[in-house]
C-alpha positions, -999 to 999 in steps of 0.1 A, spaced: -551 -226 -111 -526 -252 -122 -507 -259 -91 -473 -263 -123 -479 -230 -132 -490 -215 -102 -448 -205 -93 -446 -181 -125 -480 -166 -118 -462 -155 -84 -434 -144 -97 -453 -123 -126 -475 -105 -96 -440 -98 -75 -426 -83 -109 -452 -63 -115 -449 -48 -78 -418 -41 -81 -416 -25 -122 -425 11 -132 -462 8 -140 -475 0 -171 -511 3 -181 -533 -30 -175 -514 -40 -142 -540 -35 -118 -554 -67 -131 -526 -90 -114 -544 -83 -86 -575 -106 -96 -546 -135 -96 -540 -130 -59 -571 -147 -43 -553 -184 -68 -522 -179 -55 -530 -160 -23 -511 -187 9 -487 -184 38 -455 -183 14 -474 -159 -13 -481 -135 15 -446 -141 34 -432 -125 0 -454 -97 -3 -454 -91 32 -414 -83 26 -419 -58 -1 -443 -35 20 -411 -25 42 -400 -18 6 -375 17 3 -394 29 -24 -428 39 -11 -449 29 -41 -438 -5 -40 -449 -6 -5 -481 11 -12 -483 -15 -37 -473 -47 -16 -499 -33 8 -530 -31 -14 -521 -69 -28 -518 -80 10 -552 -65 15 -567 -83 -18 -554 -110 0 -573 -109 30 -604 -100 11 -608 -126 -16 -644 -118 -14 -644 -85 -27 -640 -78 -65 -613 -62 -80 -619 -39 -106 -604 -6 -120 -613 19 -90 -600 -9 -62 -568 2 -65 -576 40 -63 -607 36 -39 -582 18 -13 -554 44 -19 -580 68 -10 -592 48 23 -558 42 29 -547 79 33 -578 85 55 -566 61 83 
């Protein structure tokens, strides 16, 4: 990723955490492992103590996209981790 552009592309996945969802947004998540780095995570890492919980449910499942850059997200990530999630 274009380390000029790479700033926005932040920004974009923090909006989306934050925003009602829309259909489609599940796929910021594949930009995470481009920006994923000490700063990206610092910010994320603040919205999963979030007040509303899906923003924090939210901020959590990018976090963990983050530390697994080697897994694939697809459309059932975000629902298979939900469901993993609950279970712990």
């Amino acid at each position: 990723m274009p380390e000029e552009i790479r700033p926005q592309i932040v920004d974009l996945i923090i909006a989306a955490l934050q925003r009602t969802y829309r259909c489609k947004d599940w796929l910021f998540a594949r930009l995470v492992r481009h920006v994923a780095d000490e700063q990206f995570t610092d910010r994320i890492e603040a919205l999963s103590d979030a007040d509303d919980p899906v923003v924090r449910l939210r901020a959590q499942f990018i976090l963990h996209v983050a530390r697994h850059p080697e897994q694939r997200v697809r459309y059932v990530s975000w629902r298979r981790w939900l469901a993993s999630a609950a279970g712990t």
